[in-house]
C-alpha positions as CSV (number, residue, x, y, z in Angstrom):
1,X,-49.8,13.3,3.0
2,X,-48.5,15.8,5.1
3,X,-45.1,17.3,6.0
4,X,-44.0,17.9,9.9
5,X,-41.9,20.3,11.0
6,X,-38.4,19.6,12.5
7,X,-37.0,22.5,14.9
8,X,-33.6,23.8,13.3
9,X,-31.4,22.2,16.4
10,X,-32.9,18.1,15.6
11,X,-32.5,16.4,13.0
12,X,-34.9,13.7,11.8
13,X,-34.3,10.2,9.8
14,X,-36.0,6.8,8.4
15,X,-34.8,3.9,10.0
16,X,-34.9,1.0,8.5
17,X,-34.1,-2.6,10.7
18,X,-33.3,-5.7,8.3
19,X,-32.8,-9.1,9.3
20,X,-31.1,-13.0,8.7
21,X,-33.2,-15.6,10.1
22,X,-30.8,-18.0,8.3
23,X,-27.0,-18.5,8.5
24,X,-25.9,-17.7,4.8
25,X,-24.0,-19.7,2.9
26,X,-20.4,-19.8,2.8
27,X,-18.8,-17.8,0.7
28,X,-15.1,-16.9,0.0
29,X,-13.6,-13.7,2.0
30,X,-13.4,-11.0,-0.3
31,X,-9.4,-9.7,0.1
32,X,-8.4,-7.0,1.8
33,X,-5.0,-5.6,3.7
34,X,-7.3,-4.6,6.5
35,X,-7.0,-7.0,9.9
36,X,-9.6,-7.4,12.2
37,X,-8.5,-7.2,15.7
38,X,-11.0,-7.8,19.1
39,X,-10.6,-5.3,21.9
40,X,-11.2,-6.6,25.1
41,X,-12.8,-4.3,27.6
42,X,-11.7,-1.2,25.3
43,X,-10.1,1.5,26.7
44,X,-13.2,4.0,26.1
45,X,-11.4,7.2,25.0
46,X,-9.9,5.1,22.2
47,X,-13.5,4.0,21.9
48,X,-15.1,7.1,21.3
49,X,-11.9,8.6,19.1
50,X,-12.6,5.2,16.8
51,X,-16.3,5.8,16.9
52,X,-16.3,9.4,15.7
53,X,-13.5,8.6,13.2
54,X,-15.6,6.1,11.5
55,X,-19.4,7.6,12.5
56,X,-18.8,11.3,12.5
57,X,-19.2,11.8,8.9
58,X,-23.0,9.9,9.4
59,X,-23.5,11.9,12.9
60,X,-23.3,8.7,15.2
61,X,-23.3,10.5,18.3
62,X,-25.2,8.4,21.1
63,X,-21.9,6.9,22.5
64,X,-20.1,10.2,22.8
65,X,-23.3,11.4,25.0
66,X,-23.1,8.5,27.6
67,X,-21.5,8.6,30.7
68,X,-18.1,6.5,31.1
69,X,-20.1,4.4,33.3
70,X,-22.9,4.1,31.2
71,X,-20.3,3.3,28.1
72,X,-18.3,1.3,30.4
73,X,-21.5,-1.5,31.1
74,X,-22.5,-1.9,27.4
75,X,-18.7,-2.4,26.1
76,X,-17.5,-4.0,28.4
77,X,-20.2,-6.7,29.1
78,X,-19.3,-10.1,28.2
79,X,-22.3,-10.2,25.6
80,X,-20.9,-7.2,23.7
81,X,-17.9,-7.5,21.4
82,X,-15.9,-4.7,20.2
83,X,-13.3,-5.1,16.8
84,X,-11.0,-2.9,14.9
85,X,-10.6,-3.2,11.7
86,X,-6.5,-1.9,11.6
87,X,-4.4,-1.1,8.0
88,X,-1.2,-2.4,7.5
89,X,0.5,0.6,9.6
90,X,-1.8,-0.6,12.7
91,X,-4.0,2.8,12.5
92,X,-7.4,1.9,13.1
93,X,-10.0,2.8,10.1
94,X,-13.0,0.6,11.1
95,X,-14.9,-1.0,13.5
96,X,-17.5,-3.6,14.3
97,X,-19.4,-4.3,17.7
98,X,-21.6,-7.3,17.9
99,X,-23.9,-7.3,20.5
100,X,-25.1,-11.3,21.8
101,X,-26.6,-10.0,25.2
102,X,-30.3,-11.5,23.8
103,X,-30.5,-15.4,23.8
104,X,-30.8,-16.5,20.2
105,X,-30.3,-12.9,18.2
106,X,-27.4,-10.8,17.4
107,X,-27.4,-7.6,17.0
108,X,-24.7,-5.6,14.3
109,X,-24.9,-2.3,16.6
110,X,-21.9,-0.9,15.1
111,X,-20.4,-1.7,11.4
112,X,-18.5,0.8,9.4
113,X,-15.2,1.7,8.0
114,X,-13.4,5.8,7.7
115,X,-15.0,7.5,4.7
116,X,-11.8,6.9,2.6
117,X,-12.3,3.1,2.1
118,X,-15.8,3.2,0.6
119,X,-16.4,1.9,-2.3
120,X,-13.0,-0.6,-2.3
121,X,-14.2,-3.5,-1.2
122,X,-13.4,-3.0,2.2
123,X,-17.3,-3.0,3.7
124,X,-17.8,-6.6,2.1
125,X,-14.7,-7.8,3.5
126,X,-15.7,-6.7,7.3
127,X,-19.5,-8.1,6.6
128,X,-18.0,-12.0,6.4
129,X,-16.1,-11.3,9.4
130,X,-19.1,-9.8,10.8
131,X,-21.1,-13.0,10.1
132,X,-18.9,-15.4,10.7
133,X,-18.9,-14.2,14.4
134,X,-22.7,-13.3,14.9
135,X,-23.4,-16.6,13.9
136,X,-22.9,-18.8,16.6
137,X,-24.3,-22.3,17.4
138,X,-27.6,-20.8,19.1
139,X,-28.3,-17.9,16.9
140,X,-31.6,-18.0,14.7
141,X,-31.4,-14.0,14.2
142,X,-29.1,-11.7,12.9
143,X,-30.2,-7.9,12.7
144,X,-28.9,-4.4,11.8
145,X,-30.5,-1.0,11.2
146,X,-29.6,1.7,9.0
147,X,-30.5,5.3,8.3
148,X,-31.3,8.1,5.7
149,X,-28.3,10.1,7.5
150,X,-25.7,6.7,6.8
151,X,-23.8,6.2,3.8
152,X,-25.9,6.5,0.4
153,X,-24.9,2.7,-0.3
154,X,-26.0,1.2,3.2
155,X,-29.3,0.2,3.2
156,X,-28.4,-1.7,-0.5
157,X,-25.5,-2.8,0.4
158,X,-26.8,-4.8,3.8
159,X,-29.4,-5.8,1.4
160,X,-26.7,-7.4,-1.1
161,X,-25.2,-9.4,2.2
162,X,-28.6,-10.9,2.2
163,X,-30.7,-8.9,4.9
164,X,-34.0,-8.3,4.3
165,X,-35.7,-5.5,5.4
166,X,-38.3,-6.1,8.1
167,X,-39.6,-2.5,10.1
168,X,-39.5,1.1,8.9
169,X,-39.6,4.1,12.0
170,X,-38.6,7.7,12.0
171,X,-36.3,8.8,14.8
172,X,-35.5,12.5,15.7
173,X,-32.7,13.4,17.7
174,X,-30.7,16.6,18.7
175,X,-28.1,17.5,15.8
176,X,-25.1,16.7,17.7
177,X,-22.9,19.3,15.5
178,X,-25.5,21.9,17.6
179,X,-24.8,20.0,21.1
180,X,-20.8,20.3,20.3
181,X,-20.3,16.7,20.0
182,X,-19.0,16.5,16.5
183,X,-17.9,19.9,14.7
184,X,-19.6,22.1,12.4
185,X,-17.8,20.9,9.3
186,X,-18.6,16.8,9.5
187,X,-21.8,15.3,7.3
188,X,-21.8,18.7,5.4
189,X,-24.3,16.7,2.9
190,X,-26.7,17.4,6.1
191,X,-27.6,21.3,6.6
192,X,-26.5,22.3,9.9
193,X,-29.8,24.7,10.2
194,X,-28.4,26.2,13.8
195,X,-25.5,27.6,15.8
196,X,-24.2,25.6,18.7
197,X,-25.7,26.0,22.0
């Protein structure tokens, strides 16, 4: 067993994919004030403010390094939907993206609510809207991956939804508090180990 280094400005992770092969059974939708509302071809500023509102505090960063263009095809192509999960005041503290662009699978690429809502009953509330859309009539596969940089809870949580775990990788990436992404401050449970470039 061996330890390998990781240069100050990266960051490295365990990523664990899980997987439904069958639709769950039905169950009753956990309450919630929260509303779940589709955005159609989003407007990708609001995009990326909703994506590091909700992903900053893990360090999702790989939408806020793409091109409009690049951002542009994925969210707005017809096989990709994008939600916001809204309060009652109509401020938006979550968000969902499905992506259906592979015949028979779907893929959770995006599922998380604002720090403030954990542990409320929120995250089970947007996983039964989240299944109720990624199963349609020719879907035999339902898929998400998490990481050792998301919330403590995820990987146990998508396991109480009823994924199972089915792949295990290590990723490294550039710390994007270092590329000036996402400010020093965010995911301060990770060491920012260098200055920005």
């Amino acid at each position: 067993m061996g330890l390998t280094p990781v240069p100050n400005d990266q960051l490295a992770t365990v990523v664990t994919t899980l997987e439904m092969t069958r639709r769950p059974p039905l169950r009753p939708t956990p309450p919630t004030p929260l509303r779940l509302i589709q955005w159609d071809r989003p407007d990708l500023d609001k995009y990326r403010a909703l994506f590091r509102r909700v992903g900053g505090p893990w360090l999702w960063y790989s939408r806020l390094t793409m091109e409009d263009a690049t951002l542009a095809g994925i969210v707005h192509d017809p096989g990709i939907s994008v939600f916001a999960a809204i309060d009652r005041t109509g401020i938006e503290v979550g968000m969902l993206e499905l992506d259906h662009r592979h015949a028979g699978t779907c893929e959770l690429s995006y599922f998380g609510l604002v720090p403030e809502l954990a542990g409320q009953g929120h995250g089970r509330w947007l996983m039964a809207e989240a299944l109720t859309r990624a199963w349609r009539a020719n879907v035999s596969r339902v898929w998400v991956h998490t990481c050792t940089l998301d919330h403590p809870s995820a990987l146990n949580f998508y396991r109480a939804q009823g994924f199972l775990p089915v792949r295990r990788t290590v990723e490294t990436f550039p710390d994007p508090r270092v590329l000036g992404l996402l400010p020093d401050d965010v995911a301060p449970h990770i060491p920012l180990l260098a200055s920005r470039r």
